[in-house]
PDB file of N, CA, C and O in Angstrom:
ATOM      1  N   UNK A   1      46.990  41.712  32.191  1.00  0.00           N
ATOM      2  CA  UNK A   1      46.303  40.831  33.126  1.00  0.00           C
ATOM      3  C   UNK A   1      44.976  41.455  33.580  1.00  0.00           C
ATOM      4  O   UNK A   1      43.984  40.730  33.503  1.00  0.00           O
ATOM      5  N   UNK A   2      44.841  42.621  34.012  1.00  0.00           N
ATOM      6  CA  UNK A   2      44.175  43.327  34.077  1.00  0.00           C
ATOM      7  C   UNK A   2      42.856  43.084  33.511  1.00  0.00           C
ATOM      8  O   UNK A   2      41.968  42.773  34.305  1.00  0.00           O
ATOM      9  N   UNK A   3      42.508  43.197  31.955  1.00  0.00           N
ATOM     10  CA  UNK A   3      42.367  43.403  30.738  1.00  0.00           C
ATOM     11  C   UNK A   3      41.465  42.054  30.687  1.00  0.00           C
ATOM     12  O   UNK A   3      40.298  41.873  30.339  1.00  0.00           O
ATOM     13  N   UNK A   4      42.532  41.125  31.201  1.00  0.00           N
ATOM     14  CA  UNK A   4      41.663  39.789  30.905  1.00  0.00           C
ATOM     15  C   UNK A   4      40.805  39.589  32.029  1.00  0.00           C
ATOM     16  O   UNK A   4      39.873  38.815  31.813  1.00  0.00           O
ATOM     17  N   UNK A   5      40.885  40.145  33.316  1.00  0.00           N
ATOM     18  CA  UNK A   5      40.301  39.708  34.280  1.00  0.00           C
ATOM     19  C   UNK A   5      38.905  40.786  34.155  1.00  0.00           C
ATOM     20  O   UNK A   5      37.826  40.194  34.151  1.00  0.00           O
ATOM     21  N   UNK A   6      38.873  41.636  34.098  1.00  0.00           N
ATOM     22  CA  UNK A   6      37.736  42.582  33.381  1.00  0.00           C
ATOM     23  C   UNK A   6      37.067  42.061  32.705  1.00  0.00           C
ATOM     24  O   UNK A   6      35.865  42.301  32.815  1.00  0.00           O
ATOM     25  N   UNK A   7      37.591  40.973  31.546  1.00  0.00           N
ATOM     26  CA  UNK A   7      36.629  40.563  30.698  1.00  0.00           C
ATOM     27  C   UNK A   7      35.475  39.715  31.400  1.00  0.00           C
ATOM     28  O   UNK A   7      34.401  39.625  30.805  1.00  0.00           O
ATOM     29  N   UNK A   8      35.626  39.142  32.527  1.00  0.00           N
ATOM     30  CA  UNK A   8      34.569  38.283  33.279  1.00  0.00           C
ATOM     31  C   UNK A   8      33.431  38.987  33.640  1.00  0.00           C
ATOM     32  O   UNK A   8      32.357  38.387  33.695  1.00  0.00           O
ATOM     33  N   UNK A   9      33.517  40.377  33.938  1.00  0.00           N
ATOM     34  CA  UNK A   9      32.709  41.056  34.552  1.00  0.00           C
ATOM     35  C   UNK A   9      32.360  41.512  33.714  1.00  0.00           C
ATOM     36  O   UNK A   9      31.491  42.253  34.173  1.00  0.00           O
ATOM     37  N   UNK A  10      32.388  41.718  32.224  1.00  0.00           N
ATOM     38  CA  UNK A  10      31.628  42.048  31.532  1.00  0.00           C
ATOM     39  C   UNK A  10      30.482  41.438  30.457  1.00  0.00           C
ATOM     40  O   UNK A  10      30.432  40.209  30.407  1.00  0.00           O
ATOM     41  N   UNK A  11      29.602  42.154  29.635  1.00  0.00           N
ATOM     42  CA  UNK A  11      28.691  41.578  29.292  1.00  0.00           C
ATOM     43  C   UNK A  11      28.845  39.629  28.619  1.00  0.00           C
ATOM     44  O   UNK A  11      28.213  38.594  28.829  1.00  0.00           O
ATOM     45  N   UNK A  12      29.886  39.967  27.886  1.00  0.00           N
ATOM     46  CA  UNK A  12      30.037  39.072  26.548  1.00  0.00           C
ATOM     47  C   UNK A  12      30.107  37.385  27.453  1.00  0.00           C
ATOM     48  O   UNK A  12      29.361  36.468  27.109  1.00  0.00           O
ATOM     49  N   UNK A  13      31.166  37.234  28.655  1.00  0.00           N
ATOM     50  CA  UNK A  13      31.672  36.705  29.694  1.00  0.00           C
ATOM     51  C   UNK A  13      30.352  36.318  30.155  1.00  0.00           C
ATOM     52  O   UNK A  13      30.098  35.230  29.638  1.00  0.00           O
ATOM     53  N   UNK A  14      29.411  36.699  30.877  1.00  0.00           N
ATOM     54  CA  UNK A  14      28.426  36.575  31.173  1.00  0.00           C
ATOM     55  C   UNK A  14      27.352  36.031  30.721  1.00  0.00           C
ATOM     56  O   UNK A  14      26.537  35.570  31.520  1.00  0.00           O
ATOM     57  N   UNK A  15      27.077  35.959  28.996  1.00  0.00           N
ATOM     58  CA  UNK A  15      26.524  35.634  28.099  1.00  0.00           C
ATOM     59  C   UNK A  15      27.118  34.577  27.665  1.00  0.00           C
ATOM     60  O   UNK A  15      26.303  33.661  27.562  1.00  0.00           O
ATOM     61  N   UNK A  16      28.375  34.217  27.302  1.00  0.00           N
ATOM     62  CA  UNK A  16      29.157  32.934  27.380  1.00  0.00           C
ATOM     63  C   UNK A  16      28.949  31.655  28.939  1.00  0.00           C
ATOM     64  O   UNK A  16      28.962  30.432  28.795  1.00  0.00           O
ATOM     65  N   UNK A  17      28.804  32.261  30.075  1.00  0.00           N
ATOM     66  CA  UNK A  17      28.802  31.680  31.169  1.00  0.00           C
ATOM     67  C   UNK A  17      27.015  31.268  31.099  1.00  0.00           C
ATOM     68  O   UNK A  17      26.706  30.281  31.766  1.00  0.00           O
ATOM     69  N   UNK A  18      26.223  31.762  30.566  1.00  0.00           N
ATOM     70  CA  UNK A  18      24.587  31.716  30.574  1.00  0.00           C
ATOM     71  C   UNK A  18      23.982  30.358  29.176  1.00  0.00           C
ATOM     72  O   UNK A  18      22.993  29.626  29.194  1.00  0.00           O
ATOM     73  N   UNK A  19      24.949  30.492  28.252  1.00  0.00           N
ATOM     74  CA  UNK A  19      24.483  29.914  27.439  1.00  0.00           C
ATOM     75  C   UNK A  19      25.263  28.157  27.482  1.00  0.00           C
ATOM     76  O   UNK A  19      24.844  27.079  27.059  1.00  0.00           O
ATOM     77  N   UNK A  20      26.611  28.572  28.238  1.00  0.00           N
ATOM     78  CA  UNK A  20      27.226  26.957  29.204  1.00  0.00           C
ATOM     79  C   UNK A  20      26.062  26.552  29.635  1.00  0.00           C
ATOM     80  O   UNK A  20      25.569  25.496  29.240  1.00  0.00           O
ATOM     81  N   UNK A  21      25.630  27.139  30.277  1.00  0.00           N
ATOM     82  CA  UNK A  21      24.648  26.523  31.461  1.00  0.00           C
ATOM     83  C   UNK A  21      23.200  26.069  30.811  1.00  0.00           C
ATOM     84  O   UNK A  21      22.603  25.009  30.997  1.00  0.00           O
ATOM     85  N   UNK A  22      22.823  27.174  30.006  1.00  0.00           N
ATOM     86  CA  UNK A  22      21.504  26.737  29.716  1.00  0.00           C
ATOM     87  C   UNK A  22      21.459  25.558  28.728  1.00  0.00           C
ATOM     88  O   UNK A  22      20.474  24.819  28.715  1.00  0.00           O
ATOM     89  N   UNK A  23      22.596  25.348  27.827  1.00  0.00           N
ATOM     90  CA  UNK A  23      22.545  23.700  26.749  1.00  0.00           C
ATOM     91  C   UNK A  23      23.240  22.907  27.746  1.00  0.00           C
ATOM     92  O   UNK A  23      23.555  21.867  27.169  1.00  0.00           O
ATOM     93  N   UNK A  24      23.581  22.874  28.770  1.00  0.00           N
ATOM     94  CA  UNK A  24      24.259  21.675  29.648  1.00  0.00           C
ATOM     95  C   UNK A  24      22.526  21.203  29.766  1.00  0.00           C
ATOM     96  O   UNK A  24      21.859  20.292  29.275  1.00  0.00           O
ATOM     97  N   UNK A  25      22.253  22.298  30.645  1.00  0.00           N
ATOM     98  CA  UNK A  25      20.503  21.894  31.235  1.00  0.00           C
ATOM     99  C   UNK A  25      19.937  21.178  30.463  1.00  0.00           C
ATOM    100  O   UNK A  25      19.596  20.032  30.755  1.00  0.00           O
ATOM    101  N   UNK A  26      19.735  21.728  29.329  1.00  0.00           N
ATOM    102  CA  UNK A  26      18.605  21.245  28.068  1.00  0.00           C
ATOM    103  C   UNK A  26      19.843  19.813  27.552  1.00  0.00           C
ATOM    104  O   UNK A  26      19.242  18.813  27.159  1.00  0.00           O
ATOM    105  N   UNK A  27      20.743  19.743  27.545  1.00  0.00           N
ATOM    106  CA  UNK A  27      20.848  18.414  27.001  1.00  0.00           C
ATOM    107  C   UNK A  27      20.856  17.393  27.873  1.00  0.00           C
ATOM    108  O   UNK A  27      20.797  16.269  27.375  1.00  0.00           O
ATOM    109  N   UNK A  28      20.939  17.527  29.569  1.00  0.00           N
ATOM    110  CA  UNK A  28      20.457  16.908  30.379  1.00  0.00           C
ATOM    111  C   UNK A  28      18.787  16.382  30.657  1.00  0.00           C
ATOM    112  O   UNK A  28      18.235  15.321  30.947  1.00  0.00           O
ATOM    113  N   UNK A  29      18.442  17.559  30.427  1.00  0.00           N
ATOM    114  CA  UNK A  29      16.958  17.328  30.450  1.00  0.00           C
ATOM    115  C   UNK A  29      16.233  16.347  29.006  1.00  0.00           C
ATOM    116  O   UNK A  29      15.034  16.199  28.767  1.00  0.00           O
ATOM    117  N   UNK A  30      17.373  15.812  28.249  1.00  0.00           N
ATOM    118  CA  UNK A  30      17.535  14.873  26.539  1.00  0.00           C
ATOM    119  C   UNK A  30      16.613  16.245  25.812  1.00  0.00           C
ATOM    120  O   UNK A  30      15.524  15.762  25.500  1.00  0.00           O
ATOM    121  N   UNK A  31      16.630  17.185  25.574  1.00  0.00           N
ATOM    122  CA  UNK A  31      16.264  18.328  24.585  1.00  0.00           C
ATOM    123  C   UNK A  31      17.079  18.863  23.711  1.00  0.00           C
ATOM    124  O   UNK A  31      17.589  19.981  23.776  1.00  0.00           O
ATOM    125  N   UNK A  32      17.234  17.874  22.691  1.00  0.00           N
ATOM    126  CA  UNK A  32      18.956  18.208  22.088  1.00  0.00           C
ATOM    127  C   UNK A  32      18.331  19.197  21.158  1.00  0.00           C
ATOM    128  O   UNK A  32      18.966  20.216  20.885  1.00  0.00           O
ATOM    129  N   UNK A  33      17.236  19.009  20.683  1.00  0.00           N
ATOM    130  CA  UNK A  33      17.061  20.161  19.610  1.00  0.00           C
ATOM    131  C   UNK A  33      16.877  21.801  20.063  1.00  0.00           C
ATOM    132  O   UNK A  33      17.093  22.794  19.367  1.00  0.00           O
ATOM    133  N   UNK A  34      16.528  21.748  21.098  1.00  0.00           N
ATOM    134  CA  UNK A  34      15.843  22.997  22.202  1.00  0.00           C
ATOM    135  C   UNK A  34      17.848  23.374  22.602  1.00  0.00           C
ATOM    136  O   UNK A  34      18.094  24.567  22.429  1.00  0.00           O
ATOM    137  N   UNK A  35      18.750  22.766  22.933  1.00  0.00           N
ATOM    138  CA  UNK A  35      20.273  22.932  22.970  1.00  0.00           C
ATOM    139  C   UNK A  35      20.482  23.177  21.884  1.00  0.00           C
ATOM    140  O   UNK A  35      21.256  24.131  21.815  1.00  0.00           O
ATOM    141  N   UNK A  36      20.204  22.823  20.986  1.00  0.00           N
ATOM    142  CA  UNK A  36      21.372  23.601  19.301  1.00  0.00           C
ATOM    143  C   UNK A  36      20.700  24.449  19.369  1.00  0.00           C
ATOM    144  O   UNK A  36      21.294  25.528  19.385  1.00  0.00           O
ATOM    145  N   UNK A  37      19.202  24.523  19.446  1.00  0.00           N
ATOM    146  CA  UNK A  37      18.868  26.060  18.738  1.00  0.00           C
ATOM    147  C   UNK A  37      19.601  26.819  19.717  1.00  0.00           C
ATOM    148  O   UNK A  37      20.576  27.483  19.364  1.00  0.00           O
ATOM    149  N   UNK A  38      19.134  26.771  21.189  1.00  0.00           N
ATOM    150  CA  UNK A  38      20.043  27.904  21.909  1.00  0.00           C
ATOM    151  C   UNK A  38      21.380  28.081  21.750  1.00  0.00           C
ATOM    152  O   UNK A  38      21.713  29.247  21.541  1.00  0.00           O
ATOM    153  N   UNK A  39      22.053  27.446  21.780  1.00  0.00           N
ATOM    154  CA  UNK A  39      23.652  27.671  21.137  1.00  0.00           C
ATOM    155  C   UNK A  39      23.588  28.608  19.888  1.00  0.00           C
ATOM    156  O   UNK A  39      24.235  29.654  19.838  1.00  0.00           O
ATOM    157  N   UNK A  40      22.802  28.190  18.918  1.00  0.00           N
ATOM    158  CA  UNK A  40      22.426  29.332  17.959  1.00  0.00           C
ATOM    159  C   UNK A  40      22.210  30.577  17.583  1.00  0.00           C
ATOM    160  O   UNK A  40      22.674  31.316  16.715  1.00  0.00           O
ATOM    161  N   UNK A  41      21.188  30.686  18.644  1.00  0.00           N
ATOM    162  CA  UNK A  41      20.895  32.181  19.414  1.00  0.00           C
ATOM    163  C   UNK A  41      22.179  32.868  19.831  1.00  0.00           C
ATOM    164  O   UNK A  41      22.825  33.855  19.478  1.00  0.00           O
ATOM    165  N   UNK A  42      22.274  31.764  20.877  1.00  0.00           N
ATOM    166  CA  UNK A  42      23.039  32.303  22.001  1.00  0.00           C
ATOM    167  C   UNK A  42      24.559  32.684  21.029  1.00  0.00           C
ATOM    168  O   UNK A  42      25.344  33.505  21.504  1.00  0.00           O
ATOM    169  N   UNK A  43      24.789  32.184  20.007  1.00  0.00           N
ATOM    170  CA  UNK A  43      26.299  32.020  19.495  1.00  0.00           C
ATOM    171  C   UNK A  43      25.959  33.252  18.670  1.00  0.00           C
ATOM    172  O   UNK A  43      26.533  34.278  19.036  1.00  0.00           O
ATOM    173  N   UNK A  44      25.440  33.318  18.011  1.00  0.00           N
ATOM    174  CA  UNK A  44      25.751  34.992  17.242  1.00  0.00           C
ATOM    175  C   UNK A  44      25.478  35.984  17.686  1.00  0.00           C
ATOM    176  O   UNK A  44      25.738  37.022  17.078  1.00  0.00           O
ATOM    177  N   UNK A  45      24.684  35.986  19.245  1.00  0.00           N
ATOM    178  CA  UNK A  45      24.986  37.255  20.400  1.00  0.00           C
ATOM    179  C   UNK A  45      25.616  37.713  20.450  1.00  0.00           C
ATOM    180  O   UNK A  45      25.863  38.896  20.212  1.00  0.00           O
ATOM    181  N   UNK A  46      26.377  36.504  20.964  1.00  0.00           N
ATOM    182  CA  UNK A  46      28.814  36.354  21.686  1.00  0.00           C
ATOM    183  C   UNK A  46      28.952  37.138  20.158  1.00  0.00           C
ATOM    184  O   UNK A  46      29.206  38.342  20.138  1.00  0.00           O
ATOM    185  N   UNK A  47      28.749  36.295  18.767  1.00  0.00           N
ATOM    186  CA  UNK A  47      29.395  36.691  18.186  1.00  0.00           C
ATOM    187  C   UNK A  47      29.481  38.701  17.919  1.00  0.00           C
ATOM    188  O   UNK A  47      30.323  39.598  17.883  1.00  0.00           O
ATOM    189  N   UNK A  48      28.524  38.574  17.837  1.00  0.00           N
ATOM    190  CA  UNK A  48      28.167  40.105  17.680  1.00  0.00           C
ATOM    191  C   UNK A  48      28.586  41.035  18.884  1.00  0.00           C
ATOM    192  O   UNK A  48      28.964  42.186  18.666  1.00  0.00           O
ATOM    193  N   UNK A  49      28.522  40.590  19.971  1.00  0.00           N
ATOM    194  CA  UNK A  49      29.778  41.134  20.705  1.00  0.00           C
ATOM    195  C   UNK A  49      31.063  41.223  20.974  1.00  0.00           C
ATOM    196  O   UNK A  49      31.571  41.952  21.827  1.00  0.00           O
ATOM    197  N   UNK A  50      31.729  40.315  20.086  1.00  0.00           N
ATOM    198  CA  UNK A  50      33.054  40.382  20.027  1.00  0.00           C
ATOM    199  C   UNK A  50      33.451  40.816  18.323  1.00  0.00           C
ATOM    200  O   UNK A  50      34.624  41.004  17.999  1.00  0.00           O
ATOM    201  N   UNK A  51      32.275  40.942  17.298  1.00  0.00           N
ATOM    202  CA  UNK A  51      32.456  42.405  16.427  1.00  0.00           C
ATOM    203  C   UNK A  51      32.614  43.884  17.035  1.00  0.00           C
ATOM    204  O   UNK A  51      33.296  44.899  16.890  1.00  0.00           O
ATOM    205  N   UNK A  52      31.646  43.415  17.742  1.00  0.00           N
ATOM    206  CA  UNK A  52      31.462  45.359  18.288  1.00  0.00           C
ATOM    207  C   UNK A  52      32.539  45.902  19.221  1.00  0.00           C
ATOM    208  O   UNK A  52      32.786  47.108  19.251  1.00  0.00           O
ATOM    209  N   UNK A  53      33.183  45.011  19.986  1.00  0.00           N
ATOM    210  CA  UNK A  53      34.403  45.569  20.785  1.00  0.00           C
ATOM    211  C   UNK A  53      35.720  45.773  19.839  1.00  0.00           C
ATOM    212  O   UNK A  53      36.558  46.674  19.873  1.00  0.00           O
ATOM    213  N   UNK A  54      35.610  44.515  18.893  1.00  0.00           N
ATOM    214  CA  UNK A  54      36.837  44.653  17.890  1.00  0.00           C
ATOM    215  C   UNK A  54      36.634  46.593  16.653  1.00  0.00           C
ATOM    216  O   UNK A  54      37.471  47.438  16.337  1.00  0.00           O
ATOM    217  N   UNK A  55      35.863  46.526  16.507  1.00  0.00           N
ATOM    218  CA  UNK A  55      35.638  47.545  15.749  1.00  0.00           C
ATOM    219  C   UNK A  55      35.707  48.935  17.055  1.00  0.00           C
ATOM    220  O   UNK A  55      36.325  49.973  16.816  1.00  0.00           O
ATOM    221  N   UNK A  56      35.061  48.730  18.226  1.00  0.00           N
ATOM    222  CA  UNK A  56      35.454  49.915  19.044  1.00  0.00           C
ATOM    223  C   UNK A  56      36.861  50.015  19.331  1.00  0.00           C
ATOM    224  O   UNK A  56      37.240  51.182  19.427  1.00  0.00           O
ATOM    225  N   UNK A  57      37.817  49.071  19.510  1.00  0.00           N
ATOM    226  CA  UNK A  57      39.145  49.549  19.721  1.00  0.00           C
ATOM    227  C   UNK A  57      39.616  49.452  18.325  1.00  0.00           C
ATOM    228  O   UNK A  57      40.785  49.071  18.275  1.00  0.00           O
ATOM    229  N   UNK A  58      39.238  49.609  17.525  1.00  0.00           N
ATOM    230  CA  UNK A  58      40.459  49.985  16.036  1.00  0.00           C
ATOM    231  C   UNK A  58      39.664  51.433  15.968  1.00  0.00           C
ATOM    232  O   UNK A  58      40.367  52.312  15.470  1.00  0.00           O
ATOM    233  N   UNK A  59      38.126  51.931  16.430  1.00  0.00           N
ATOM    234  CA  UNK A  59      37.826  53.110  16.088  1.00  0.00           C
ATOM    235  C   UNK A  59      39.143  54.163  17.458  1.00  0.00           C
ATOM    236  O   UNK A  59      39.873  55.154  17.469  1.00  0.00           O
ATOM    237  N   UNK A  60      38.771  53.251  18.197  1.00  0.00           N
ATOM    238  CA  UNK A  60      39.618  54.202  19.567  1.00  0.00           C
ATOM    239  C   UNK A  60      41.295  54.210  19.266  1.00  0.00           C
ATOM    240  O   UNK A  60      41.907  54.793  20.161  1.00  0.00           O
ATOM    241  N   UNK A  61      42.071  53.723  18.281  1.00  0.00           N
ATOM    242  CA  UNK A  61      42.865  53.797  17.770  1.00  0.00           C
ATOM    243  C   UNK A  61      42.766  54.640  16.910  1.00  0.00           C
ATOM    244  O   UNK A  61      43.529  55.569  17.171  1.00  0.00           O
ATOM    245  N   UNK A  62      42.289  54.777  16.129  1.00  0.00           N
ATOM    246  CA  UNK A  62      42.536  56.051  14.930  1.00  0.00           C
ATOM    247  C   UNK A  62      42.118  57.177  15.662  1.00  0.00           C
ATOM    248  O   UNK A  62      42.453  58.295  15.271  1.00  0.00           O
ATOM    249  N   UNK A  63      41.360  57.020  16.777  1.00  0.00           N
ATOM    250  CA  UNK A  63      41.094  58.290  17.140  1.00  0.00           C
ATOM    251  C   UNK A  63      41.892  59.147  18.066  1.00  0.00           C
ATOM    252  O   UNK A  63      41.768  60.359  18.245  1.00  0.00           O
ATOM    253  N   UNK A  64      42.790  58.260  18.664  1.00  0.00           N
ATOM    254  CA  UNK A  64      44.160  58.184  19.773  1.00  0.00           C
ATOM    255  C   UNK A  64      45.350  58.928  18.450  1.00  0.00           C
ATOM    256  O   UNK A  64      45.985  59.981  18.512  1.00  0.00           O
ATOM    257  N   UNK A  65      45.281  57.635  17.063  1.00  0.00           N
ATOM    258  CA  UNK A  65      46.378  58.748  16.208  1.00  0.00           C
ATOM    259  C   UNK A  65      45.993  60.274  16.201  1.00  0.00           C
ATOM    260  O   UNK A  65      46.679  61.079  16.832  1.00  0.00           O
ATOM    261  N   UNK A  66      45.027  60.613  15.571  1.00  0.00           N
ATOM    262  CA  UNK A  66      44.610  61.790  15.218  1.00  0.00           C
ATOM    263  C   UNK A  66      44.784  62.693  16.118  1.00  0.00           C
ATOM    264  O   UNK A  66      45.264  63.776  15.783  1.00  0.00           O
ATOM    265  N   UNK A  67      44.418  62.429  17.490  1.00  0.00           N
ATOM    266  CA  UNK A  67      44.731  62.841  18.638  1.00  0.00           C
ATOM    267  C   UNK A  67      46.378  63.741  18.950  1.00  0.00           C
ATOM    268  O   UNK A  67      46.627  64.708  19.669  1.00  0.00           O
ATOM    269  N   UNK A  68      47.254  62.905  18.055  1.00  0.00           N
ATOM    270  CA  UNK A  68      48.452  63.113  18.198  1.00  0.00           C
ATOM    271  C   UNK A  68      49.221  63.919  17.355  1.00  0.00           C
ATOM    272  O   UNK A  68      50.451  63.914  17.298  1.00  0.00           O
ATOM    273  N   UNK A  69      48.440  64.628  16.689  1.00  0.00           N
ATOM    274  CA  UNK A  69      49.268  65.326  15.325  1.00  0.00           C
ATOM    275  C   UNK A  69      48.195  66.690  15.631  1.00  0.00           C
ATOM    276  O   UNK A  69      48.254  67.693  14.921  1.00  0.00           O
TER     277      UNK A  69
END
């Protein structure tokens, strides 16, 4: 529980909560093309932050085994 509630306060959460907001705006404001591109942007940010955490905890795993022998 913990774990998940942390995730708000961190970057990725934040960047997900920024890019809600900014294509709500822009497709309110009728700027649908100015909304996909940002989703665009904005989507392989997120994505690239949820590579880089996945790859830091499988590195912090092998490094926890090794740790142990």
């Amino acid at each position: 529980m913990r774990q998940k509630l942390l995730f708000f306060c961190g970057c990725t959460a934040i960047e997900i909560m920024t890019v809600i907001g900014v294509t709500t705006y822009l497709f309110y404001l009728g700027e649908s093309i100015l909304a996909l591109i940002s989703m665009v942007v904005f989507g392989k940010l997120i994505i690239f932050h949820f590579v880089m955490e996945y790859l830091d905890k499988q590195n912090l795993k092998k490094i926890q085994n090794i740790s142990k022998y």
